[in-house]
C-alpha positions as CSV (number, residue, x, y, z in Angstrom):
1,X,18.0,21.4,-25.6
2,X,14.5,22.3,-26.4
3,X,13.4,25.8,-26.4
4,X,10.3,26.2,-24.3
5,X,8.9,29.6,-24.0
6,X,6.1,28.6,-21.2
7,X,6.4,26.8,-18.1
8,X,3.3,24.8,-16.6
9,X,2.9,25.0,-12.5
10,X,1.1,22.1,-11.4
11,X,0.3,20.2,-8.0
12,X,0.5,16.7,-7.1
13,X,1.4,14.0,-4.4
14,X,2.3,16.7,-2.6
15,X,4.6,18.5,-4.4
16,X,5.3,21.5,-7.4
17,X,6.1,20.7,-10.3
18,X,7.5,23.5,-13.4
19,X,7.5,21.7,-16.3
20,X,7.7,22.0,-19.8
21,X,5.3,19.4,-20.6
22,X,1.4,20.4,-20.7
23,X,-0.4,17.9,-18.2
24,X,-4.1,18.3,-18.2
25,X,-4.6,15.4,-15.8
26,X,-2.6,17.3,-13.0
27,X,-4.2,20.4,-11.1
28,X,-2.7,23.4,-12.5
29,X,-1.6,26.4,-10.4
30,X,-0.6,30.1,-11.1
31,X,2.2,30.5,-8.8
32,X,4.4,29.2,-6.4
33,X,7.6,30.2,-3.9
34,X,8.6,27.1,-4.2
35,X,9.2,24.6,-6.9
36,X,10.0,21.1,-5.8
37,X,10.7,19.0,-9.2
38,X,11.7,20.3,-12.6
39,X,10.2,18.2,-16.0
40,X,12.1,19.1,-18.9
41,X,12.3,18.1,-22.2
42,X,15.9,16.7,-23.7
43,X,17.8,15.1,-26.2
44,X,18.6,11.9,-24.0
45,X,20.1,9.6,-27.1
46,X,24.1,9.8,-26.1
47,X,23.4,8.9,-21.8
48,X,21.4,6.1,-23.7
49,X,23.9,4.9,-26.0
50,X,26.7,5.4,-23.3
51,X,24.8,3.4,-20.1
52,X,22.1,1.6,-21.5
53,X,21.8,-1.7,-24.1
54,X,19.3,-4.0,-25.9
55,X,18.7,-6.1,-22.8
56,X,18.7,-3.1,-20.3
57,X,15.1,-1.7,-19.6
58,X,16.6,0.8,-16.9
59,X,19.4,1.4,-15.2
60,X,20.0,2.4,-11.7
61,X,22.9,5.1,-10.7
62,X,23.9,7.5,-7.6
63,X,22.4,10.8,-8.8
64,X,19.9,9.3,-11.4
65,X,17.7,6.3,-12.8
66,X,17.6,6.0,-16.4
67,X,14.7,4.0,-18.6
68,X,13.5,3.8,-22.1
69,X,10.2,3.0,-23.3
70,X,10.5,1.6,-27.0
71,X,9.1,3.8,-29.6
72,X,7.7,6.5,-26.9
73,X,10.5,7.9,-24.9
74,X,13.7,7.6,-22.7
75,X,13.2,9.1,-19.5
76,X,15.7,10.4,-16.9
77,X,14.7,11.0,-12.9
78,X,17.5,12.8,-11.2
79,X,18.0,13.1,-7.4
80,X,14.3,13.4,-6.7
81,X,14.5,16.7,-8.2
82,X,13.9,16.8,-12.3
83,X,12.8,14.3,-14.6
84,X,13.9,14.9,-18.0
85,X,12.0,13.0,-21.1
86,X,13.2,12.5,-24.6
87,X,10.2,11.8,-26.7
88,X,11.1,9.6,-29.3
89,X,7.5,9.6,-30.9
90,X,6.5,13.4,-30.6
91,X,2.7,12.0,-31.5
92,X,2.2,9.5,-28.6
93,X,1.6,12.3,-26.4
94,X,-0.8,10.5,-23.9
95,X,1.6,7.3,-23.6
96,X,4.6,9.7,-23.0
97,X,2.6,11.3,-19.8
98,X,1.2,8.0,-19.1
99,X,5.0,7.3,-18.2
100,X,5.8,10.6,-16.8
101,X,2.9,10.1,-14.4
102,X,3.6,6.3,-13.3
103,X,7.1,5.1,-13.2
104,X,8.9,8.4,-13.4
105,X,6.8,9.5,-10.7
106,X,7.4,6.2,-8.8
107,X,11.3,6.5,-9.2
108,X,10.9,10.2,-7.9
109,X,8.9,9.3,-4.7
110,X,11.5,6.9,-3.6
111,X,14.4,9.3,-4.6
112,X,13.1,11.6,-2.0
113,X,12.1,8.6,0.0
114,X,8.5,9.0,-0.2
115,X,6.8,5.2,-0.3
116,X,4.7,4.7,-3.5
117,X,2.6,2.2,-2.9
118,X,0.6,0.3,-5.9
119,X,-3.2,0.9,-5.5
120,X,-5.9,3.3,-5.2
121,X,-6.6,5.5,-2.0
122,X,-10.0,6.8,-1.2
123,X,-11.0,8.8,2.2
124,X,-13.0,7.1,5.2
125,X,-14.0,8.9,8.2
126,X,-11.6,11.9,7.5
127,X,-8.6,9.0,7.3
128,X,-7.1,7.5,4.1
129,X,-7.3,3.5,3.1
130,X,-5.0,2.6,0.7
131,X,-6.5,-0.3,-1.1
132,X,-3.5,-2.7,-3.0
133,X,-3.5,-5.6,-5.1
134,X,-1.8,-7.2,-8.1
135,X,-2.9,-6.1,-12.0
136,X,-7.0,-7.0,-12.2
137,X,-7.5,-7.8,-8.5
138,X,-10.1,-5.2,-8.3
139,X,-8.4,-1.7,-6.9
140,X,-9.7,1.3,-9.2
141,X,-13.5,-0.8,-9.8
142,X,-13.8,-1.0,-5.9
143,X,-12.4,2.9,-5.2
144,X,-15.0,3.8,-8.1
145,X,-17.7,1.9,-6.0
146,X,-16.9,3.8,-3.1
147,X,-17.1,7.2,-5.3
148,X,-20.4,6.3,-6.7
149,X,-21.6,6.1,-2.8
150,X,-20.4,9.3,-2.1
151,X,-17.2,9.1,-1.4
152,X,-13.9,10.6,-1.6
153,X,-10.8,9.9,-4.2
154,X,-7.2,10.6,-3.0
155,X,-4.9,9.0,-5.7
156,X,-5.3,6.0,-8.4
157,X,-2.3,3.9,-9.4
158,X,0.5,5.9,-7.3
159,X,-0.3,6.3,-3.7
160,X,2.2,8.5,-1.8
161,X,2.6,7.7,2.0
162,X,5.3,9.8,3.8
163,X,6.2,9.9,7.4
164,X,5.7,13.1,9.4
165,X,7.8,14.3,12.1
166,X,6.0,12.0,14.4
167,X,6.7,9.0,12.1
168,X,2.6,9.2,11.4
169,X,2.1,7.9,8.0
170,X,0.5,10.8,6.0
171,X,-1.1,10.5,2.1
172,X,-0.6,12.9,0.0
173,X,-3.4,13.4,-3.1
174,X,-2.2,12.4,-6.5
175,X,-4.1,14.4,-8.9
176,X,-7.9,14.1,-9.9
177,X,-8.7,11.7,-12.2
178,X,-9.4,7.5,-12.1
179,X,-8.7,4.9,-14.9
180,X,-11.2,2.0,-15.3
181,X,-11.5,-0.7,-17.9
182,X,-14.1,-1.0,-20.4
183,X,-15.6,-3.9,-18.1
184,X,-15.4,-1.8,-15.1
185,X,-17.4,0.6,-16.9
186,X,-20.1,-1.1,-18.2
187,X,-21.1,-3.1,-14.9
188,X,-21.2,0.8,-13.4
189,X,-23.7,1.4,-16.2
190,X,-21.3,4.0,-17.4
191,X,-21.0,5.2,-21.2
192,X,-17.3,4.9,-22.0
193,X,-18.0,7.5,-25.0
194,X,-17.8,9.9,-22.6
195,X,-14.6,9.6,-20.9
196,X,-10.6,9.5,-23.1
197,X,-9.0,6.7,-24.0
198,X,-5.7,6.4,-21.7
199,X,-3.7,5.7,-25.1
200,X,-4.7,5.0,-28.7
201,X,-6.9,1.1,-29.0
202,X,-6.8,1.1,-25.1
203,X,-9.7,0.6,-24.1
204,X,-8.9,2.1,-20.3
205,X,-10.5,5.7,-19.7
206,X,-9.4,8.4,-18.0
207,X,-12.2,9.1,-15.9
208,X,-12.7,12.6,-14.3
209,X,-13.1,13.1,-10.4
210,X,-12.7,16.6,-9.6
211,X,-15.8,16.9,-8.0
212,X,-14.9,14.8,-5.6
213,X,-11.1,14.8,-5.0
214,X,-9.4,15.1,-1.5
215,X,-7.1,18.3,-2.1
216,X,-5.3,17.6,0.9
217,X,-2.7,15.6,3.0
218,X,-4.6,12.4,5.3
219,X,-3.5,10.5,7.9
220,X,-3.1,7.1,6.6
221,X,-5.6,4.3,8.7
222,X,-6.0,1.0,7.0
223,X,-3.7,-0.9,3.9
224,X,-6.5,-3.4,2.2
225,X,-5.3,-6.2,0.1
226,X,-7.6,-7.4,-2.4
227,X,-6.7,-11.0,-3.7
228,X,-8.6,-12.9,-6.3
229,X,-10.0,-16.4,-5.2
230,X,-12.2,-19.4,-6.6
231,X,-13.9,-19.2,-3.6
232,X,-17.5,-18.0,-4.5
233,X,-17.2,-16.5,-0.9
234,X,-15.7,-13.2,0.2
235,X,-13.6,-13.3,3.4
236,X,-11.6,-10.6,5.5
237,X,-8.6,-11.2,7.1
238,X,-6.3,-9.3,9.1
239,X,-2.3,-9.4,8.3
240,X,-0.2,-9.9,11.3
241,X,3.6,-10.3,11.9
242,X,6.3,-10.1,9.0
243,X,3.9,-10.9,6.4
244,X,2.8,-7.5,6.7
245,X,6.5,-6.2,5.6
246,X,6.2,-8.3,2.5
247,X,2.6,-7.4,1.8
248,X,3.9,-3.7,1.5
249,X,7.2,-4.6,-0.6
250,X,4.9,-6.7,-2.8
251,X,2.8,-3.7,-3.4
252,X,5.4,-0.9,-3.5
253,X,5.2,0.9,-7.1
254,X,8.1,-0.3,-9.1
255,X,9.5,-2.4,-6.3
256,X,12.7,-3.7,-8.4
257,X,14.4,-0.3,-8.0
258,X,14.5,-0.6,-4.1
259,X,17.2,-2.9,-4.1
260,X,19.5,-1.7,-7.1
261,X,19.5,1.6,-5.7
262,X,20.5,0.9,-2.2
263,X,17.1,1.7,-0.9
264,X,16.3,-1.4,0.7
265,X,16.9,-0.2,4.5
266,X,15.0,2.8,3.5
267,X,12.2,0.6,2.8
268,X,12.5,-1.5,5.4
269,X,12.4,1.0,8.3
270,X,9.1,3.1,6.0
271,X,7.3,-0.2,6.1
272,X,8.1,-0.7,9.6
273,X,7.5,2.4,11.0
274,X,4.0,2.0,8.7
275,X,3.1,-1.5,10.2
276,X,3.4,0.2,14.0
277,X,0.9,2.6,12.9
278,X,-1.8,1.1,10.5
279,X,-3.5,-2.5,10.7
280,X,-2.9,-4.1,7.3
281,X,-6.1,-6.3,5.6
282,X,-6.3,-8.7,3.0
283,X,-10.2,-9.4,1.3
284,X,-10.2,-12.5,-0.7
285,X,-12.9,-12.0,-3.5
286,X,-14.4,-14.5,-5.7
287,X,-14.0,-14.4,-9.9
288,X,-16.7,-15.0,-11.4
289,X,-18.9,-12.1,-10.3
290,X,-18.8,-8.4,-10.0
291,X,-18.4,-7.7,-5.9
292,X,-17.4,-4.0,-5.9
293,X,-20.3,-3.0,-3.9
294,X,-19.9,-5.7,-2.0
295,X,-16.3,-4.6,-1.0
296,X,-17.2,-1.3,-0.2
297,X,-19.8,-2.6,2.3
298,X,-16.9,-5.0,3.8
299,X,-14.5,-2.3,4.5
300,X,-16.4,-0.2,5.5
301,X,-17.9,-2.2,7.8
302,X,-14.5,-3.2,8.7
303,X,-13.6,0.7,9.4
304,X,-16.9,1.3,11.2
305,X,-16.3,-1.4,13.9
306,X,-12.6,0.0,14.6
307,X,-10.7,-3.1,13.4
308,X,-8.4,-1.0,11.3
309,X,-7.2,1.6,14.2
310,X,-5.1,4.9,13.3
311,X,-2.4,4.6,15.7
């Protein structure tokens, strides 16, 4: 095991982490009673060689969910309590993180049966939206729309909805930072020499949001699905009946651990319990041009005129 001689507090998605990893995206803290998840580092090579193979990206077990990146890392989440990482390219620092901070912390939400939901989450009214889609439907560019009016950014990428005591369906912040593509970044009239690189020849940034970051849990209002269309023509559409269930499942974080890990009933009764509370949206938006702003003034719209209620 690695010898570490300093231990990093940091807090996100509502929780503590100590780890032995330095995470600049993350909000750093000095102290804490309690600390909720471990990340270590460790030599993970024989748990590799003994559960997984060539054709085996992951593998699922009782107490932990094993995965290997090739060439970066093999990663370990145990028990929603510790993630251990066994960097197998020590200078691939960013792409290690990159990991530690998407499908590790995926796996660890559902381990402690937190719902991680695929998408960016900005505040309206006091009340979160979470808005979803599949890869280049338009999630981070409309969120970074809604920044550039003023306002606020709860969580890119991971969005983690729990359910209170009063089965209310609460969002807790990720950590302060949004990741747009080069394309995203010019229509904003933004100078990507500015921002990092999410890896090396990536041309993602990390874009910094501390300014105007949510720091706190919010009730979760409204699920928006963005869905790309031919149609020139943007339409708004409320989701009704069971489609709603498979609109969440389809845009749960890493959706093909819920059913090798027995967590399918778990899911079931989240999204459920979720549909009771929150209308769910889908906005069909044309190709061939950029509508972020025209998004923004949809939803909102859409929130104004009560159509997405807080239950």
């Amino acid at each position: 095991m690695k010898q570490v001689e300093r231990q990093g507090l940091y807090y996100a998605f509502g929780l503590t982490f100590s780890s032995e990893i330095d995470f600049p995206e993350l909000i750093n803290i000095q102290t804490s009673r309690y600390i909720d998840v471990t990340i270590k580092e460790e030599d993970l090579t024989e748990i590799w060689l003994e559960y997984g193979d060539s054709d085996r990206i992951f593998v699922i077990k009782e107490k932990f969910w094993l995965f290997k990146v090739p060439n970066v890392a093999i990663y370990c989440i145990q028990e929603g309590k510790q993630i251990i990482v066994s960097p197998i390219s020590e200078d691939r620092k960013d792409l290690i993180r990159l990991y530690l901070l998407g499908t590790c912390m995926g796996a660890l939400l559902m381990q402690r049966r937190i719902l991680p939901l695929h998408g960016s989450a900005i505040e309206i009214n006091g009340k979160a939206y979470a808005i979803v889609g599949d890869s280049g439907a338009g999630k981070s560019t409309t969120a970074a729309a809604f920044l550039r009016q003023g306002y606020r950014f709860i969580s890119d990428d991971v969005i983690s909805v729990s359910l209170n005591d009063r089965n209310v369906p609460i969002v807790s912040a990720a950590y302060p930072q949004q990741k747009l593509w080069q394309e995203s970044i010019n229509k904003f009239g933004m100078d990507s020499k500015l921002y990092r690189p999410i890896f090396e020849r990536e041309k993602k940034y990390a874009i910094p949001v501390s300014e105007q970051f949510v720091d706190k849990p919010l009730p979760l209002a409204g699920i928006i699905e963005l869905v790309k269309n031919e149609d020139e023509k943007l339409g708004i559409y409320q989701i009704h009946k069971l489609e709603r269930l498979q609109t969440i499942f389809n845009h749960t974080y890493r959706n093909f651990f819920i059913v090798p890990a027995g967590l399918l009933q778990w899911h079931f009764h989240t999204s459920t319990t979720i549909c009771e509370a929150v209308k769910l949206f889908r906005i069909k938006r044309p190709l061939q041009r950029f509508t972020a702003y025209d998004l923004t003034e949809m939803i909102i719209s859409t929130c104004n005129e009560e159509e997405i209620i807080y239950g």
